[in-house]
Backbone as a chain_set.jsonl record, in Angstrom:
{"seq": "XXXXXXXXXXXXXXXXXXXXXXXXXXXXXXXXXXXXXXXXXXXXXXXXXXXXXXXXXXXXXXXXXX", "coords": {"N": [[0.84, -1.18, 0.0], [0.667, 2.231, -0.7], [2.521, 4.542, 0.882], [2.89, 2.814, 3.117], [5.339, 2.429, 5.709], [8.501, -0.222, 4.852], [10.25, -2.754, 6.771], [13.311, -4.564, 7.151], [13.178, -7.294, 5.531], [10.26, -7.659, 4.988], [8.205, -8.611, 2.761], [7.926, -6.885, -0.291], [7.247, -7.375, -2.707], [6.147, -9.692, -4.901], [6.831, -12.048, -7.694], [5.798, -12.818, -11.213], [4.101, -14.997, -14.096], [1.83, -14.476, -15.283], [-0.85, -14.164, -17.617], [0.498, -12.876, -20.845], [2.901, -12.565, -20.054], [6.764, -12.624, -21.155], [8.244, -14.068, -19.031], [8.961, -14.457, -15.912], [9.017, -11.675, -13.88], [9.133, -8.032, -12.106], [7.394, -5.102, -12.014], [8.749, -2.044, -10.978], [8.39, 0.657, -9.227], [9.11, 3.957, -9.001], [7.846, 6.79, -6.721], [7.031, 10.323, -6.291], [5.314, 12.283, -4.268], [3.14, 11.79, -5.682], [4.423, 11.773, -8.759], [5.811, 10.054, -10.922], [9.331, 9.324, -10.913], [12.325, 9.101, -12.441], [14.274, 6.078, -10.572], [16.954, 6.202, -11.176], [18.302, 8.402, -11.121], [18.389, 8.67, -8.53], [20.009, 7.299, -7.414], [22.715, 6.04, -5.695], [25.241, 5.101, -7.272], [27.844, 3.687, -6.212], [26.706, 2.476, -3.934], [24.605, 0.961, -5.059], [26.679, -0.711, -6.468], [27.927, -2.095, -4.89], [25.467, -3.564, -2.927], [24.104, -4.138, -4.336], [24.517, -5.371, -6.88], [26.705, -6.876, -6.715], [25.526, -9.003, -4.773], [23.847, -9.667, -6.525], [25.456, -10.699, -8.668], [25.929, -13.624, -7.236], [23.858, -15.411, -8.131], [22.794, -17.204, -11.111], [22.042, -16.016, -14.213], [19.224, -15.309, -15.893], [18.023, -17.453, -18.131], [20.505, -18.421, -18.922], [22.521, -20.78, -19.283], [22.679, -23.878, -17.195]], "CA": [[0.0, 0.0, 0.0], [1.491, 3.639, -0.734], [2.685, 5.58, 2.152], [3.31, 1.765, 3.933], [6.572, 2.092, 6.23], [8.934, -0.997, 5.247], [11.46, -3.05, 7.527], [14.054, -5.344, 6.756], [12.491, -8.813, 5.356], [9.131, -7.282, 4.898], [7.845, -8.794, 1.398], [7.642, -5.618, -1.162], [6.455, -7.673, -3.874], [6.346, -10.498, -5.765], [7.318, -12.169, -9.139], [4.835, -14.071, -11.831], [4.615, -14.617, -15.455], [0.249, -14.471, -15.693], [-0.877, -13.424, -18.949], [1.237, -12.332, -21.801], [4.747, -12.377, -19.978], [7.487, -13.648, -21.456], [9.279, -14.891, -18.006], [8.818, -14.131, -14.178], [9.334, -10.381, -13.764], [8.375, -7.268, -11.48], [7.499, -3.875, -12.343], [9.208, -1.286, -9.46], [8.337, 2.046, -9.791], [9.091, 5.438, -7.383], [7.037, 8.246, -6.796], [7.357, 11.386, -5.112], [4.228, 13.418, -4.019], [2.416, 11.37, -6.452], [4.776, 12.137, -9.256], [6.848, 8.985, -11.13], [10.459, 9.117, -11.263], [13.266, 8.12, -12.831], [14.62, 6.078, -9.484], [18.786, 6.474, -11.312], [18.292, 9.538, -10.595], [18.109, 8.942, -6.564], [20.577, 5.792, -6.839], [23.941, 6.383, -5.687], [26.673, 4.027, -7.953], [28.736, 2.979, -5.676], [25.818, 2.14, -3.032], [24.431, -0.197, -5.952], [27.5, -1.689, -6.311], [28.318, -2.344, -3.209], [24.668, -4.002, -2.153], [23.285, -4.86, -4.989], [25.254, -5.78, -7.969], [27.387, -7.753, -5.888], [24.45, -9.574, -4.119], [22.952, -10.555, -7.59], [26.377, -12.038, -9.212], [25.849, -14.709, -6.808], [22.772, -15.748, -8.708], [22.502, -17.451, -12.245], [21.793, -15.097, -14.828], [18.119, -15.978, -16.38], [18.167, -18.09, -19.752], [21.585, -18.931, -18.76], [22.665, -22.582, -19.453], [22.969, -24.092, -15.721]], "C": [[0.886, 1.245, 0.0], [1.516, 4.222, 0.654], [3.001, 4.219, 3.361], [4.846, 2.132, 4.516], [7.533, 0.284, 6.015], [10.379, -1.252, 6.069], [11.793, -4.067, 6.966], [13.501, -6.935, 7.225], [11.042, -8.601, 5.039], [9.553, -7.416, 3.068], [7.675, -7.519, 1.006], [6.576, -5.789, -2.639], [6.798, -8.944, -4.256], [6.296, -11.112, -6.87], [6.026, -13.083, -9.808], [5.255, -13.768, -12.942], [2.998, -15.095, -15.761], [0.489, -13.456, -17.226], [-0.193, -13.67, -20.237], [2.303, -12.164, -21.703], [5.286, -13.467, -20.54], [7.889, -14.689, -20.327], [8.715, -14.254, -16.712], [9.165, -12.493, -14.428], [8.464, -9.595, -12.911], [8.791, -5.813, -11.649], [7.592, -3.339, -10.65], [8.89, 0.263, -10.386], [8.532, 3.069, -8.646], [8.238, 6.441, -7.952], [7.046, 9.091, -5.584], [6.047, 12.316, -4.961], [3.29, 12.74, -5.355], [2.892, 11.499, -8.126], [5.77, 10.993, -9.666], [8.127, 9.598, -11.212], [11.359, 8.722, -11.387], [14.789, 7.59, -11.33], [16.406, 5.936, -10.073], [18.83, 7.4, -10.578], [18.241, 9.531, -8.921], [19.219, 7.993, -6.367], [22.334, 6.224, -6.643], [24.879, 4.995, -6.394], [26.888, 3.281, -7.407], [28.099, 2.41, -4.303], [25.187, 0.975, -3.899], [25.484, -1.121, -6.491], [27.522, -2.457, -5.441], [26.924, -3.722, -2.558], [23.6, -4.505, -2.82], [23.372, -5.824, -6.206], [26.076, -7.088, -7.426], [27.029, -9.101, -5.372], [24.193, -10.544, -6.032], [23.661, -11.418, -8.296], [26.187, -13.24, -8.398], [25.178, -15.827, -7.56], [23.228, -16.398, -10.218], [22.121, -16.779, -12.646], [20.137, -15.873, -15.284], [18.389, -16.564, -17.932], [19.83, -18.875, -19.695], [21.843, -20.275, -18.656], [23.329, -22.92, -18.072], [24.079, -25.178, -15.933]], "O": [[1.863, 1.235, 0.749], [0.534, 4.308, 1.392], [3.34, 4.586, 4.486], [5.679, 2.112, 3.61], [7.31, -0.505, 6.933], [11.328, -0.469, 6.125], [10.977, -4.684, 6.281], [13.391, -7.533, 8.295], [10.521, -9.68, 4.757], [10.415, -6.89, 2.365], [7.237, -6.791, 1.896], [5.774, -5.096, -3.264], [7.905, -9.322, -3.874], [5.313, -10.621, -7.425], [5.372, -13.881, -9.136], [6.125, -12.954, -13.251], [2.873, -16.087, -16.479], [1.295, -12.646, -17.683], [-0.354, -14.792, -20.717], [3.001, -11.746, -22.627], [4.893, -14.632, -20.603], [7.898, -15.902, -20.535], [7.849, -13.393, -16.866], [9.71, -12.302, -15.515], [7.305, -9.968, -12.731], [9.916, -5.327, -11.532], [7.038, -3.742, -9.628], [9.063, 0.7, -11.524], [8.098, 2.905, -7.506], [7.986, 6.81, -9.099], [7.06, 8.805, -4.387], [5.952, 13.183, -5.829], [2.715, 13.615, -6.003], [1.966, 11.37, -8.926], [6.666, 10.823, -8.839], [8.004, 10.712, -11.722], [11.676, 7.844, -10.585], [15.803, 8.243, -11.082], [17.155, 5.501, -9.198], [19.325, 7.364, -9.451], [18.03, 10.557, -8.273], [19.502, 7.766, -5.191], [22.993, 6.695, -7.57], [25.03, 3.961, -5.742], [26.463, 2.146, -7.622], [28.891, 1.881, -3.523], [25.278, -0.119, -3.342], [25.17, -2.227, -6.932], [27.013, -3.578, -5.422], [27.307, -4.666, -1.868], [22.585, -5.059, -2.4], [22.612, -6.751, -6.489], [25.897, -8.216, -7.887], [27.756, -10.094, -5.404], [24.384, -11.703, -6.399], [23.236, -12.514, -8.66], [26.343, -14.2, -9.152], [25.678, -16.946, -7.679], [24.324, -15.924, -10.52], [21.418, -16.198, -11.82], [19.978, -17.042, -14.933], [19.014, -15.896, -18.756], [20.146, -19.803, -20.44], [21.241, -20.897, -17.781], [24.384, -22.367, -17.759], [24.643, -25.681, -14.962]]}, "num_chains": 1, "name": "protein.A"}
């Protein structure tokens, strides 16, 4: 729900592929005062390195031959 406070482990969302998707996927979107934007623009680099990039090499890429 908008304006929800989350904490660490608190589900945000989750993945499907209903419909017309090609594959599992989830739309993320930000908004400010009711206003979309582009969330690069808020993302610091080297904070997405660091905690997220990092995090996801762990992972198998998708389509990727296991």
């Amino acid at each position: 729900t908008a304006g929800t406070t989350l904490h660490r482990g608190d589900v945000l969302g989750k993945t499907g592929d209903t419909g017309l998707a090609g594959g599992d996927h989830l739309h993320f979107s930000v908004m400010i005062h009711g206003v979309h934007v582009d969330p690069v623009e808020w993302w610091d680099a080297h904070w997405i390195h660091d905690h997220v990039e990092t995090r996801l090499a762990a992972f198998p890429r998708a389509g990727a031959a296991h």
